[in-house]
C-alpha atoms as one frame of an Amber mdcrd trajectory, in Angstrom:
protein
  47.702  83.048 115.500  47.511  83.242 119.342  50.646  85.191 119.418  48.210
  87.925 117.138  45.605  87.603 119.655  47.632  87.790 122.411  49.204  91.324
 121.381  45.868  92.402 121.412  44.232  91.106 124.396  47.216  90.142 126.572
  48.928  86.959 127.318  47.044  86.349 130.810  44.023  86.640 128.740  44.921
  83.504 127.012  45.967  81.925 129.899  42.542  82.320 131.726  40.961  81.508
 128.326  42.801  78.130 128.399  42.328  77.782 132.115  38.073  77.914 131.418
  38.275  76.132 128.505  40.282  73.116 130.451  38.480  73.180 133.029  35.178
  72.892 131.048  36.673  70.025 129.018  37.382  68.258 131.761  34.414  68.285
 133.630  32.536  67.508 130.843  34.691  64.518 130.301  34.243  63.480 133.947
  30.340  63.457 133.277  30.499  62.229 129.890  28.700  58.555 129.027  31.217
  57.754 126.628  29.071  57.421 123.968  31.134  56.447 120.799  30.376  59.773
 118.697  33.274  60.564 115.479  32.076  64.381 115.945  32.376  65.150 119.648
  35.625  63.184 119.694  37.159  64.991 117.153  35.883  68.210 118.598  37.549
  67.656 121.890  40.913  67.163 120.095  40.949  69.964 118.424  39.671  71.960
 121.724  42.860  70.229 123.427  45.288  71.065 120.889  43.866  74.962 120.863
  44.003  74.896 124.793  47.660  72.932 124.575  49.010  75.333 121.498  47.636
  78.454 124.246  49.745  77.402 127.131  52.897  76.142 125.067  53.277  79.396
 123.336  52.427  81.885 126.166  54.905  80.376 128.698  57.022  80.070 125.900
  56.877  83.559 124.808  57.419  84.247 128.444  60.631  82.618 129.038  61.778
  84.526 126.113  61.581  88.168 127.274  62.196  86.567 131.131  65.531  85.218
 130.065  66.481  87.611 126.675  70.351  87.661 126.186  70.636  85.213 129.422
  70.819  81.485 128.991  67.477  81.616 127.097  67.954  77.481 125.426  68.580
  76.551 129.211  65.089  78.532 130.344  63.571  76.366 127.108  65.834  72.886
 127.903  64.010  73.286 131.419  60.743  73.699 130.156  60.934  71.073 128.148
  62.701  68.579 130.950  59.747  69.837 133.243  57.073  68.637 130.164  59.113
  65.299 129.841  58.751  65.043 133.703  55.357  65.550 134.072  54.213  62.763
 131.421  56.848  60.253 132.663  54.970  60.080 136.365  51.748  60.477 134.631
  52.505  57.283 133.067  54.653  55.789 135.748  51.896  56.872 138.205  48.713
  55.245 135.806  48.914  51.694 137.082  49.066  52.847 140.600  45.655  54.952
 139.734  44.333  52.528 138.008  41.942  50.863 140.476  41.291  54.089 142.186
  38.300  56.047 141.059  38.741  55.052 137.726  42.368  56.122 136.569  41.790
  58.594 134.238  39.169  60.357 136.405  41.954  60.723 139.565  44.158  61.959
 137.107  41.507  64.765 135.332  40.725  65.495 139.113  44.406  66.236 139.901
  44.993  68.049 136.961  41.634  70.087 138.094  43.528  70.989 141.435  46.943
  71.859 140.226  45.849  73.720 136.696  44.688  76.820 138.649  47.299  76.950
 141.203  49.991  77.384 138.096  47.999  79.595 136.606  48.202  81.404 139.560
  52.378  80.844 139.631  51.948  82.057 136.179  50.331  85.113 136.565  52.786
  86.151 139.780  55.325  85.657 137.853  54.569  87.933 135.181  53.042  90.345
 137.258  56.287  90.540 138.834  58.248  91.172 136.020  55.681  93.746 134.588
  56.187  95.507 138.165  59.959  95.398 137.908  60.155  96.904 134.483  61.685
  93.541 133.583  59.816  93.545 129.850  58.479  96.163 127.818  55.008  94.830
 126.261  54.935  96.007 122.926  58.572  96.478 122.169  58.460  92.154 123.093
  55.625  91.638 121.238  57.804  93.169 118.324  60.470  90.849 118.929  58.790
  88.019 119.042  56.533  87.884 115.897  59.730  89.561 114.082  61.965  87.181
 114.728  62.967  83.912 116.657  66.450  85.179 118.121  65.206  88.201 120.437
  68.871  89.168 120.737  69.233  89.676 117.397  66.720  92.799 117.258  68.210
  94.461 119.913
């Protein structure tokens, strides 16, 4: 679905999407009373996984027409190495956090810090390949709702 949407309105549309719609979730959770409601809970799952399936697929789609015909599994091994990375020292890291502002809350605040700055990353990174001629927009777009080996449709 967001690969539709994002032929339409552009991938760093999505991105900033996700970025306001993180960063919303996550100050409300910071100010939240923890009241023990079935509804909102579920509702902020499925806002996560929306927000989650948003920047999987557009950094994803990304390192597909970044790396076409060049070592593209490495471009997605490292992606997926840098995932694995990230949740190991989240949870190596949570017992050190734990008696430090709450845990949970140090870690939404970090997150909070470093979420824009790799949006930011993001966005350069894209721009710079735009700027270079690196990917053609709609010719990619083609490619990647067509089928899942770019190289193949060249």
């Amino acid at each position: 679905i967001s690969s539709k949407v994002a032929e339409k309105v552009g991938r760093p549309s999505i991105l900033l999407f996700g970025l306001a719609l993180t960063i919303s979730m996550i100050v409300f959770l910071l100010n939240w009373n923890r009241s023990p409601n079935l509804a909102l809970l579920l509702t902020l799952g499925g806002l996560w996984g929306l927000v989650d399936s948003c920047w999987n697929q557009q950094i994803s789609a990304l390192l597909g027409i970044l790396f076409r015909g060049q070592d593209q599994e490495a471009s997605y091994a490292n992606f997926a190495v840098s995932q694995a990375l990230g949740f190991s020292l989240s949870f190596a890291f949570s017992r050190r956090f734990h008696g430090c502002l709450g845990g949970i809350h140090l870690k939404m605040i970090i997150i909070l810090v470093v979420l824009p700055i790799a949006v930011l990353l993001y966005l350069s990174v894209e721009w710079r390949a735009r700027k270079r001629g690196t990917f053609d927009i709609g010719k990619d777009f083609e490619l990647l709702t067509i089928t899942s080996h770019p190289e193949e449709a060249s």
